[in-house]
N, C-alpha and C positions, 0 to 999 in steps of 0.2 A: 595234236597240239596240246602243250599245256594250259591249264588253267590260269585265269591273268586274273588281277586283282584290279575294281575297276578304276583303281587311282593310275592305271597301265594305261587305258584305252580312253578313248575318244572317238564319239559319237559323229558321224559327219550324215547328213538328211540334203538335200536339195533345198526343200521347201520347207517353212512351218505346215501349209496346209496336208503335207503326208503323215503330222505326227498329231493334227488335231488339237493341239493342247495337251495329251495325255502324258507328258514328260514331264513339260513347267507344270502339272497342276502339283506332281509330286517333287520336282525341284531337282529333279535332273536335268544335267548341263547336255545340250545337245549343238552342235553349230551347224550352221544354218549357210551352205554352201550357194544358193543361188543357181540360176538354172545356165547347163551347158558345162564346156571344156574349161575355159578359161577362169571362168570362178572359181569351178571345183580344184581349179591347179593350184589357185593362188591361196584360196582358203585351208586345203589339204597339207601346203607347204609353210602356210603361218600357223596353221594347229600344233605342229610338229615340234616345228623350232622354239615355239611358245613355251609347251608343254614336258618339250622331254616323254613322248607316251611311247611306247611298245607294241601298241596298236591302234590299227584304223578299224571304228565296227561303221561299216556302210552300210546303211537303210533306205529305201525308197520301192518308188514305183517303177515300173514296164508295163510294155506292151509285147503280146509273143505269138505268134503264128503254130508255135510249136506244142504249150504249154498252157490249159486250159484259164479262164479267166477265175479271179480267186483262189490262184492254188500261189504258191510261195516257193520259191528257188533260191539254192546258194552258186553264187556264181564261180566256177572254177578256174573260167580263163577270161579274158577280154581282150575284147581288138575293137577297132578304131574302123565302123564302116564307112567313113567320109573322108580317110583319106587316101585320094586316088592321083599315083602321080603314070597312071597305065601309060599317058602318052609318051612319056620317058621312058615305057618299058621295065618300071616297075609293078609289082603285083602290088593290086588292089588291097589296103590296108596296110601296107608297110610303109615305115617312114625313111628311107633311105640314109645313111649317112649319118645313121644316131647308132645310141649303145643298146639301145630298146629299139629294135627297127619292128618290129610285129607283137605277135599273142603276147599275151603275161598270162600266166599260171599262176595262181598260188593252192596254199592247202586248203584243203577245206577243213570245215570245224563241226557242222552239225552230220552225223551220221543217218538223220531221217528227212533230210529232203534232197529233192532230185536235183542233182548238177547242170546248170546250163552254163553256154557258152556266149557271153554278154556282148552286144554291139553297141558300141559309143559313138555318137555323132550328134552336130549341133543343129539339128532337124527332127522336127517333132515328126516321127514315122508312123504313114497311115498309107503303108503298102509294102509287101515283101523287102525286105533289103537287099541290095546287089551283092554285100559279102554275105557268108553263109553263117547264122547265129539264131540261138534260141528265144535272146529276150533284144529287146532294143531299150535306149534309153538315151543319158545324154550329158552324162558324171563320171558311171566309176572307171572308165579309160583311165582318165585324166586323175582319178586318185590312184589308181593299182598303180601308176607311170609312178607317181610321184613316193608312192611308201616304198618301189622297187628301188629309188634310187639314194632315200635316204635309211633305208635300210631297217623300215618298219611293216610289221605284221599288218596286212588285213584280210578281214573277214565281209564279205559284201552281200548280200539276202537283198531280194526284187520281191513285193507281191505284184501279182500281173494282175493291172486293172483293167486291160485293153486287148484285143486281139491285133492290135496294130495296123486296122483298115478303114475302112470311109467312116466308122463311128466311134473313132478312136479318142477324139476329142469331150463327146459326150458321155464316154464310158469313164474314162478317166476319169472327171470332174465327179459323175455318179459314186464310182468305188474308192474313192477317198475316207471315207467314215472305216468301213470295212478292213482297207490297208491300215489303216494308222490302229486298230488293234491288235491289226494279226503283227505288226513290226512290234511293237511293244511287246507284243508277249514273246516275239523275238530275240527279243534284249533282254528280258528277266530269265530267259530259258540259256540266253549265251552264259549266263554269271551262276548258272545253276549246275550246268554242266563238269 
């Protein structure tokens, strides 16, 4: 991938409490997507059209069964573990009758962290997923969907604060201080690159 200048990209987060403050205190513009599918769609799609940007940089948390607690991933592909139309006889995670029916793939951009495969759904996950994915969460579905179709770059990085099981809730809330620096030096490392 090439190098963007960051007047290209646009910061998309979930929550303020992933990034702590450490953005605004230096006066970086971050927007603030709100939790789940439907915000992330609507926010993702008024960044864009807003802005005119070239890229999505997506930051936030997980939870991973796969991937140890504290370690940091860039996601390569994402699907959608919540949507299940099996009784019709479609497979699990595809949307039938769209142009995006399943995975999205994109490039990846940092060459030193491990690839996983991200599941999106609007359920806080505190047990295995029934589709098969590294991280869980509950946004960049619904952003990967949305840069695929209007034809913008992203780059999406999870730190996993969670193992995604019965303390998943309390893990979370704990490793927030932790996530919100290792994302930021995320973001000063994508523009260094």
């Amino acid at each position: 991938m090439q190098h963007l200048n960051p007047q290209d990209v646009q910061i998309i987060v979930a929550l303020p409490m992933e990034t702590q403050g450490l953005f605004s205190a230096l006066n970086i513009p971050v927007n603030y997507c709100g939790i789940g599918k439907i915000n992330a769609t609507f926010k993702t799609a008024e960044v864009i059209l807003k802005t005119g940007c070239r890229h999505i940089l997506n930051l936030g948390t997980a939870g991973s069964h796969r991937f140890p607690t504290h370690s940091t991933v860039e996601c390569q592909s994402f699907i959608q573990r919540d949507m299940d139309l099996s009784p019709l006889g479609f497979p699990l995670g595809e949307t039938p009758m769209d142009e995006i029916q399943g995975r999205i793939e994109v490039p990846t951009f940092f060459s030193n962290l491990p690839k996983a495969v991200c599941g999106t759904g609007d359920r806080f996950e505190v047990g295995p997923p029934q589709l098969d994915c590294d991280v869980v969460e509950m946004e960049a579905y619904a952003i990967a969907k949305v840069c695929r179709k209007l034809g913008v770059g992203l780059t999406s990085v999870k730190y996993i604060t969670d193992g995604s099981d019965d303390q998943a809730h309390q893990d979370w809330f704990e490793n927030l201080k932790p996530a919100s620096k290792k994302l930021f030096a995320i973001y000063e490392e994508f523009f260094r690159v």
